[in-house]
C-alpha positions as CSV (number, residue, x, y, z in Angstrom):
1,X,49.3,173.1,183.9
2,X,50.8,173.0,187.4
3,X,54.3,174.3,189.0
4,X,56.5,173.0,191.3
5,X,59.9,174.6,193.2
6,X,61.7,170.8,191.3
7,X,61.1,167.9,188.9
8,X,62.8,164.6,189.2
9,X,63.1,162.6,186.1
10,X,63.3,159.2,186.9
11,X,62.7,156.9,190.1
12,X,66.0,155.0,190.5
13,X,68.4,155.1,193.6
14,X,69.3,158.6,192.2
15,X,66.4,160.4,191.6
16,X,64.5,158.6,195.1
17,X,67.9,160.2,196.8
18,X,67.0,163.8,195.1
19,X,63.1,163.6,195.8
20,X,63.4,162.6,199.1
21,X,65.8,165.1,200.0
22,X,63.5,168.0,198.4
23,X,60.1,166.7,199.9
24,X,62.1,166.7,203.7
25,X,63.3,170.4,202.6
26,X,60.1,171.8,202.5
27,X,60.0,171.5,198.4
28,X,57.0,171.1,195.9
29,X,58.5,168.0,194.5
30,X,57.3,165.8,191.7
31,X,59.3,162.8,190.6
32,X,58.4,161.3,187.3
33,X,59.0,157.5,186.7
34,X,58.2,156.3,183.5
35,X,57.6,152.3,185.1
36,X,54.4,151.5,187.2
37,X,57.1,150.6,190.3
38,X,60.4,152.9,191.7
39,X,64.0,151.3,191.8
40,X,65.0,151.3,188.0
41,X,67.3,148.4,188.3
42,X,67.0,148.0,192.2
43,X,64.2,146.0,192.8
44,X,63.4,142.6,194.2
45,X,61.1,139.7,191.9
46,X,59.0,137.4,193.9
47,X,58.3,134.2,192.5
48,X,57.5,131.0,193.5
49,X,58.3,132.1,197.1
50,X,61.7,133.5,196.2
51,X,62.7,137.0,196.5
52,X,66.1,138.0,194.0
53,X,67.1,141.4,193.2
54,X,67.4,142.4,189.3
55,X,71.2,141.3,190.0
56,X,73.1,141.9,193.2
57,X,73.4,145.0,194.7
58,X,75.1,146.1,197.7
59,X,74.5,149.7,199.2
60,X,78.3,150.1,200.8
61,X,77.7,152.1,203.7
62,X,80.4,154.6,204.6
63,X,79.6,155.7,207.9
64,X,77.3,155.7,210.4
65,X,75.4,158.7,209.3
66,X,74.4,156.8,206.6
67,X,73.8,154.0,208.3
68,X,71.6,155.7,210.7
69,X,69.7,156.6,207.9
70,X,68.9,153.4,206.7
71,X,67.7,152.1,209.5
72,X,65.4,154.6,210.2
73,X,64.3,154.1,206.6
74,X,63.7,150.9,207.1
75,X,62.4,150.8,210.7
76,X,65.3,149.1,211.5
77,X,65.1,146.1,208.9
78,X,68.2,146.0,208.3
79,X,70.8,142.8,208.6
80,X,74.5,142.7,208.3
81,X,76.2,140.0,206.0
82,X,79.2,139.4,207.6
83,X,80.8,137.9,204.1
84,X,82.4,140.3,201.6
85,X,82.0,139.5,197.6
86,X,84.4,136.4,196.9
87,X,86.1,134.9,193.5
88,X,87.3,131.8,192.2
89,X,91.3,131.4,191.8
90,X,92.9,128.7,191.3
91,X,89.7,126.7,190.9
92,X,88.6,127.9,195.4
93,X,86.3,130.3,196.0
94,X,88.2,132.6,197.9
95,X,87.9,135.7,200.2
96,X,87.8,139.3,198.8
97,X,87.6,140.4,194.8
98,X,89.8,139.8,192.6
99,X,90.7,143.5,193.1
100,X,91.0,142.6,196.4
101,X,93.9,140.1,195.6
102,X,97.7,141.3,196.0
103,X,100.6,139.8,194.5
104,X,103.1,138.1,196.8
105,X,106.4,138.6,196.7
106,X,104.7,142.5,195.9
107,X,105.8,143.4,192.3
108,X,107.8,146.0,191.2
109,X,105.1,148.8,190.1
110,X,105.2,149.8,186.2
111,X,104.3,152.8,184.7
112,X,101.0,154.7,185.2
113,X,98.7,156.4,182.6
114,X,95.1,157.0,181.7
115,X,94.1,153.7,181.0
116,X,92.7,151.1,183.4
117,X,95.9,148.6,183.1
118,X,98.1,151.4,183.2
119,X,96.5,152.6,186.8
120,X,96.7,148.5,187.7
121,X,100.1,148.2,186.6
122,X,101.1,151.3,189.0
123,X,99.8,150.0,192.0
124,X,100.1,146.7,191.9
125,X,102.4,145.5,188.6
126,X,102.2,144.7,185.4
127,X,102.0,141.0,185.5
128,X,99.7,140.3,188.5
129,X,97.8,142.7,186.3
130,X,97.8,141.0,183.5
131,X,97.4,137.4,185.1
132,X,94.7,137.7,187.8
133,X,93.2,141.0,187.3
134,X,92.6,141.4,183.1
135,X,90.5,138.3,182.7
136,X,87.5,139.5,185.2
137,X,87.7,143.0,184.3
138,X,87.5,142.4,180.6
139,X,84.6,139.2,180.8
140,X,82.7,142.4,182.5
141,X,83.1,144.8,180.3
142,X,84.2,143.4,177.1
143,X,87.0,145.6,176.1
144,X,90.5,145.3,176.5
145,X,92.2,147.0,179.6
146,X,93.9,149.6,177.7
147,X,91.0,151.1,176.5
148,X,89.2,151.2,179.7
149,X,89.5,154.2,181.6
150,X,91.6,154.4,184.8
151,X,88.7,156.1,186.6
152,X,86.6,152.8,185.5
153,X,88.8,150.7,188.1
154,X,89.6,153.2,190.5
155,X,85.9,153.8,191.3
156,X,85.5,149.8,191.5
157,X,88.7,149.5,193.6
158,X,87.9,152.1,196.0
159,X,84.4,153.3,196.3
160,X,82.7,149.4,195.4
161,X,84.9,147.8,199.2
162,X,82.9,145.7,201.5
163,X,86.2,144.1,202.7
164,X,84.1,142.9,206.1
165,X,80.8,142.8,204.9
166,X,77.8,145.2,204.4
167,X,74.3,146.2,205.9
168,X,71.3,144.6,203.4
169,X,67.2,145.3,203.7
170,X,66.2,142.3,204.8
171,X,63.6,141.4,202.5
172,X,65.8,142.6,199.5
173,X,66.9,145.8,197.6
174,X,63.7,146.7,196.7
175,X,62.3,147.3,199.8
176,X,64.7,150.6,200.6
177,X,63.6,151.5,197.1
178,X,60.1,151.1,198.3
179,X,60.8,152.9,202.1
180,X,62.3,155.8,199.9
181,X,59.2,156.5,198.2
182,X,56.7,156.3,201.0
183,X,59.3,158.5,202.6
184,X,59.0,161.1,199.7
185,X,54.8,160.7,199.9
186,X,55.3,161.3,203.6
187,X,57.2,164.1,203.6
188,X,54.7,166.1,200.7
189,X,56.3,165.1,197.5
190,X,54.6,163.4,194.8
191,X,55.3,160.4,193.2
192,X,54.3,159.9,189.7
193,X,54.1,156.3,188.1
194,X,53.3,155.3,184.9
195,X,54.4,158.8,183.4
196,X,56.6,159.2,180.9
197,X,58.6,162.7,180.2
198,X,58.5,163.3,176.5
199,X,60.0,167.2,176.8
200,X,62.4,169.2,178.7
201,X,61.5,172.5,177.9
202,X,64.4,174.8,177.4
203,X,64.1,178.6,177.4
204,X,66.9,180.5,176.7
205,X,69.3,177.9,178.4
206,X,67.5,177.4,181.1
207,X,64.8,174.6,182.4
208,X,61.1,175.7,181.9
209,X,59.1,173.5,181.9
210,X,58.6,169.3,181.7
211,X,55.7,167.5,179.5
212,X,54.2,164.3,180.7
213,X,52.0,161.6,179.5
214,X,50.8,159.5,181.9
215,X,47.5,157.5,183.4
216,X,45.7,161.0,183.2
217,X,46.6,162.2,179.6
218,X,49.3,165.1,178.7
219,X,50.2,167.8,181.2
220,X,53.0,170.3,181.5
221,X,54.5,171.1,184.9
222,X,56.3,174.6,184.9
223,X,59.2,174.5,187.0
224,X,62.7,175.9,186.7
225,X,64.8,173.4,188.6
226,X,65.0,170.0,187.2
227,X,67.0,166.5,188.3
228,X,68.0,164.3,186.1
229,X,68.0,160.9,187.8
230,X,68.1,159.2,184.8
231,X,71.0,158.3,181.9
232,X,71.8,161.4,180.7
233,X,71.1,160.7,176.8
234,X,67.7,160.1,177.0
235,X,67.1,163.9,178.9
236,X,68.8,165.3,175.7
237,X,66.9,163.1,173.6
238,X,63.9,164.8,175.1
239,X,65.2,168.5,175.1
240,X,63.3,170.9,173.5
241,X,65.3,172.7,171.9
242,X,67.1,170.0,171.4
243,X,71.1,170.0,171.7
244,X,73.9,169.9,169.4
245,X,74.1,166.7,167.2
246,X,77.4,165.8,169.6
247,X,75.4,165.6,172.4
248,X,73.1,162.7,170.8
249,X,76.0,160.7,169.1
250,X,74.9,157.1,169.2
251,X,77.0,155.0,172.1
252,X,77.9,151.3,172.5
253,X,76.3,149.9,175.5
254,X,77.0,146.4,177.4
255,X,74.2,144.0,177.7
256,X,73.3,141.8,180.9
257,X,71.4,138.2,180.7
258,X,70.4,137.7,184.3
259,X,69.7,133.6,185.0
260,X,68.0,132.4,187.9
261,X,68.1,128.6,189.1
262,X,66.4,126.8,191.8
263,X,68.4,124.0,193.5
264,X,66.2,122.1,196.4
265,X,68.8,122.7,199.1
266,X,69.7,124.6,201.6
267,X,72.6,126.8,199.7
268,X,75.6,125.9,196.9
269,X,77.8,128.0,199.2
270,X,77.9,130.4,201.8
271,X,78.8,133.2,200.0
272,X,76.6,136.1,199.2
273,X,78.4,136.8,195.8
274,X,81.3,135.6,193.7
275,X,83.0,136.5,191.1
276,X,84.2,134.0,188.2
277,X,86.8,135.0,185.7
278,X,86.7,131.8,183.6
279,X,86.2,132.5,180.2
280,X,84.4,128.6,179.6
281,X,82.1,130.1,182.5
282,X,78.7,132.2,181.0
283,X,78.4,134.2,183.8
284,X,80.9,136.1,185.4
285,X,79.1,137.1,189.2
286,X,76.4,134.7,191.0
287,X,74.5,135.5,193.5
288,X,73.1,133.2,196.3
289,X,70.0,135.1,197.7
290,X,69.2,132.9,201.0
291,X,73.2,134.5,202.0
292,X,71.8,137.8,201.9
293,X,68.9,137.3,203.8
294,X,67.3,134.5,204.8
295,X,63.9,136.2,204.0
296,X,64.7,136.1,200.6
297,X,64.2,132.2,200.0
298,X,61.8,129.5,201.8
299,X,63.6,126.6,203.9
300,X,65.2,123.8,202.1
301,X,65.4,125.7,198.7
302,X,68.0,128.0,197.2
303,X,68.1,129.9,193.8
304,X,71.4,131.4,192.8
305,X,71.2,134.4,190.2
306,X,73.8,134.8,187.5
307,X,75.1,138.0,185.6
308,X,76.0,137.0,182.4
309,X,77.9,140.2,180.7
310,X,77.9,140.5,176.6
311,X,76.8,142.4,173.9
312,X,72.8,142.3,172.6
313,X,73.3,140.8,169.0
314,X,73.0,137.6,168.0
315,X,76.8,136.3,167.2
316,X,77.5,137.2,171.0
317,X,78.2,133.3,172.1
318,X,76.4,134.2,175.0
319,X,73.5,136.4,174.4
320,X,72.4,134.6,171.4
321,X,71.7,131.5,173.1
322,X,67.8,131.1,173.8
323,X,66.9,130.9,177.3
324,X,66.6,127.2,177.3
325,X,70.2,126.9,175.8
326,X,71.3,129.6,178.7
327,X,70.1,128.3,181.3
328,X,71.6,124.8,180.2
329,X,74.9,126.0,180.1
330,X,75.1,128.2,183.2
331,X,73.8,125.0,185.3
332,X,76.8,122.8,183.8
333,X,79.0,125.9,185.0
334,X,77.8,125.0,188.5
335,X,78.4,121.2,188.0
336,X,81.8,121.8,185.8
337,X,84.5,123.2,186.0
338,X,83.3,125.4,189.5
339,X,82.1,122.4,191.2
340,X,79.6,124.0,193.3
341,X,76.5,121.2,191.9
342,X,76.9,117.4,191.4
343,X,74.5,117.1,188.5
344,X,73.3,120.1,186.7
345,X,70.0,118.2,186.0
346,X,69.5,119.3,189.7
347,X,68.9,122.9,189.0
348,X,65.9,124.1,187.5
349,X,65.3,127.4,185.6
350,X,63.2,130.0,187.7
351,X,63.8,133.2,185.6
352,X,65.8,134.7,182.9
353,X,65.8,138.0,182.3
354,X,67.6,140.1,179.9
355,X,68.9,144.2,179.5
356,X,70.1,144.9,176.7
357,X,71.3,148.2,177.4
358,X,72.3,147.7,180.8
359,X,75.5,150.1,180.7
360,X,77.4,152.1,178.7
361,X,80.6,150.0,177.1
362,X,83.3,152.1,179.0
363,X,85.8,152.5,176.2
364,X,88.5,155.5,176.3
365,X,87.2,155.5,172.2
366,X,83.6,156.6,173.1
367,X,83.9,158.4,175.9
368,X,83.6,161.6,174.5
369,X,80.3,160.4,173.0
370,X,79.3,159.0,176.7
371,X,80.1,162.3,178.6
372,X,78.6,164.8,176.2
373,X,75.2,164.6,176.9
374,X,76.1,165.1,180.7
375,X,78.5,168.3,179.6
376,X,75.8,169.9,177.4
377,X,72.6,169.2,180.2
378,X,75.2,171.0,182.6
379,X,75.3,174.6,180.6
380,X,71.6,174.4,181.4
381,X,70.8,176.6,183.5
382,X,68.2,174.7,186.5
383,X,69.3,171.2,185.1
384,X,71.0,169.5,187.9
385,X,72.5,165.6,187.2
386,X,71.9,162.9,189.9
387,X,74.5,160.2,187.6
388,X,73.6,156.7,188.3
389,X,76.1,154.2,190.5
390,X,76.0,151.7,192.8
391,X,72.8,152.1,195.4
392,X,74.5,154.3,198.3
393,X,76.5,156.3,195.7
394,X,73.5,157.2,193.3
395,X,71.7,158.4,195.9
396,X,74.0,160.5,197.3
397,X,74.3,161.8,194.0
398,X,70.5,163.0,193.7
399,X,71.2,164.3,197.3
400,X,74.0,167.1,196.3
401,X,71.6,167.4,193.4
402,X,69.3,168.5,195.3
403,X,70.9,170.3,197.2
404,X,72.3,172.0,194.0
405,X,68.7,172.5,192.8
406,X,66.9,173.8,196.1
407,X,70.2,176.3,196.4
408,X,68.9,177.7,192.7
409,X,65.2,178.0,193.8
410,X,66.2,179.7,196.9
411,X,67.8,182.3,194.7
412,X,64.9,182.1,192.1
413,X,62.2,183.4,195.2
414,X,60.4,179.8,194.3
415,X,61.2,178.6,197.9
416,X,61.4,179.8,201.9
417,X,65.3,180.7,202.4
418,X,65.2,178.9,205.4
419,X,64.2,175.2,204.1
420,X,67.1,173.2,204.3
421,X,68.3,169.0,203.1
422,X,68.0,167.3,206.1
């Protein structure tokens, strides 16, 4: 048995953010990543001389603090794509998201409430809502807009803008991942793969202790601050004691089919991502690699990814296709009715790869079975929550955990008062 000052469950954006930030502070800092490779979803799949992110993700870059700090990550391998995320309307691919759309003539506003059409409705009317908005939103998520939560929308309206572009690593999302955790090895911390936790330990409200079981066997690492950079369910369902029955309620999540197709030329368009609201259309984003960087595909070739949103059971019309069947119908998509392919027989299938449990169905009717586990872990005394997001935001988020959790060892005597998150 070993101690440390922290320990990071989890090797995503979040819990690289939070290690990093200990390890530069001075910290004893293990992270614990139950995969033999860091990035959770964020990571970039070579094959066949392609290079395509596990679905398209774009850190959105704030400021130029944070930019600053991405390029020195990176040693300055950083690009910027001067295209924001598109969508079909009207049959054109065209500029901005469809939250990005406004009506014109400008609607009268209607009335707001908790519920994502209600916060839609407010700002920019009910029937633009209804007509150009509901049909993307829903294909995503797969519940109606009055049971999503206005929070759901304002945090993709506001915090997911790239209205000019954004920065990218240039050989894919997986290489920050990667810089991030040679960053944390650099700086002291240490980086455990292959190691899954199988207990929180819990003494009188408070963290304790963490079990592994990794390359080397079983092992207990005392430690009384703990980040959890990982879904908050599965740290209760590890917590020893373990929580109240609420705090474990089963929840609905939203399943993702990711299709990739190789077309031998150059690119189907020049845009780095679009979204498709068509209901006859599998997928409802695609991806075009070679846009984002051209490191990312060899000349003359393209592959264009495609999220395909649904549920994992086999009546979904869409996730209970076989691959074959999927891949088939996404590549007639291209040819008809978006028009972005002559002949689908021109596209052949480089990958599909599934998640069935990819997010957490945001209904207003489970929510209180989604938040509880992140309420309960949060009486814990030492348990700090680095919440997963997109890239820029989840690591921020295991930053101010971090922060939170050096603040507590500071006042536990585990670590020098004057190290500091730089």
């Amino acid at each position: 048995m070993r101690g440390a000052d922290a320990v990071v469950l989890g090797a995503g954006p979040a819990g690289l953010g939070a290690g990093l930030a200990l390890a530069r502070a001075g910290a004893d800092v293990v992270v614990v990543e139950a995969e033999e490779r860091v990035g959770g979803l964020c990571v970039t799949r070579r094959r066949d001389g392609f290079g395509c992110d596990l679905g398209g993700h774009i850190p959105f870059v704030r400021d130029e603090a944070r930019r600053a700090w991405l390029e020195s990550l990176l040693d300055g391998d950083l690009r910027w794509v001067d295209r924001p995320v598109s969508s079909v309307r009207d049959g054109r691919i065209v500029r901005g998201r469809y939250l990005d759309q406004r009506p014109s003539p400008p609607e009268p506003p209607g009335e707001a409430d908790d519920t994502a059409r209600g916060f839609l409705a407010a700002r920019f009317g009910p029937d633009f809502t209804d007509t150009h908005l509901r049909p993307y939103l829903e294909k995503i998520d797969g519940v109606p807009l009055e049971r999503v939560p206005a929070e759901r929308v304002r945090r993709l309206l506001e915090d997911q803008a790239a209205p000019d572009g954004f920065w990218f690593p240039r050989s894919g999302i997986g290489q920050l991942m990667d810089a991030m955790a040679a960053a944390i090895a650099e700086a002291g911390g240490e980086l455990r793969l292959g190691t899954r936790a199988t207990a929180l330990q819990l003494r009188g409200g408070r963290a304790a202790a963490v079990d592994l079981d990794g390359g080397g066997g079983a092992e207990a690492i005392t430690t009384r601050q703990v980040v959890v950079g990982l879904p908050a369910a599965l740290a209760t369902s590890i917590a020893v004691p373990p929580p109240p029955p609420d705090a474990l309620a089963a929840v609905r999540m939203r399943a993702v089919a990711l299709v990739y197709l190789v077309v031998e030329r150059q690119r189907l368009t020049p845009e780095p991502w679009i979204q498709v609201d068509d209901a006859a259309v599998p997928f409802s984003r695609a991806f075009e690699p070679v846009n984002w960087s051209g490191d990312l595909a060899p000349g003359g070739r393209t592959v264009i990814g495609m999220e395909c949103y649904c549920n994992a059971s086999g009546d979904d019309p869409v996730w209970g296709l076989d691959d074959d069947a999927l891949v088939a119908a996404c590549a007639r998509a291209l040819a008809d009715p978006l028009g972005w392919l002559d002949d689908p027989a021109l596209a052949r299938p480089l990958e599909v790869v599934r998640l069935p449990r990819a997010y957490p169905v945001p209904d207003l009717a489970q929510m209180p079975a989604v938040i509880a586990p992140s309420r309960w872990l949060q009486e814990q005394e030492g348990v700090h929550l680095a919440p997963g997001a997109a890239v820029i935001e989840a690591i921020a988020a295991g930053e101010r955990a971090a922060a939170e959790a050096l603040s507590g060892a500071r006042a536990a005597g585990d670590i020098s008062s004057d190290a500091d998150i730089l």
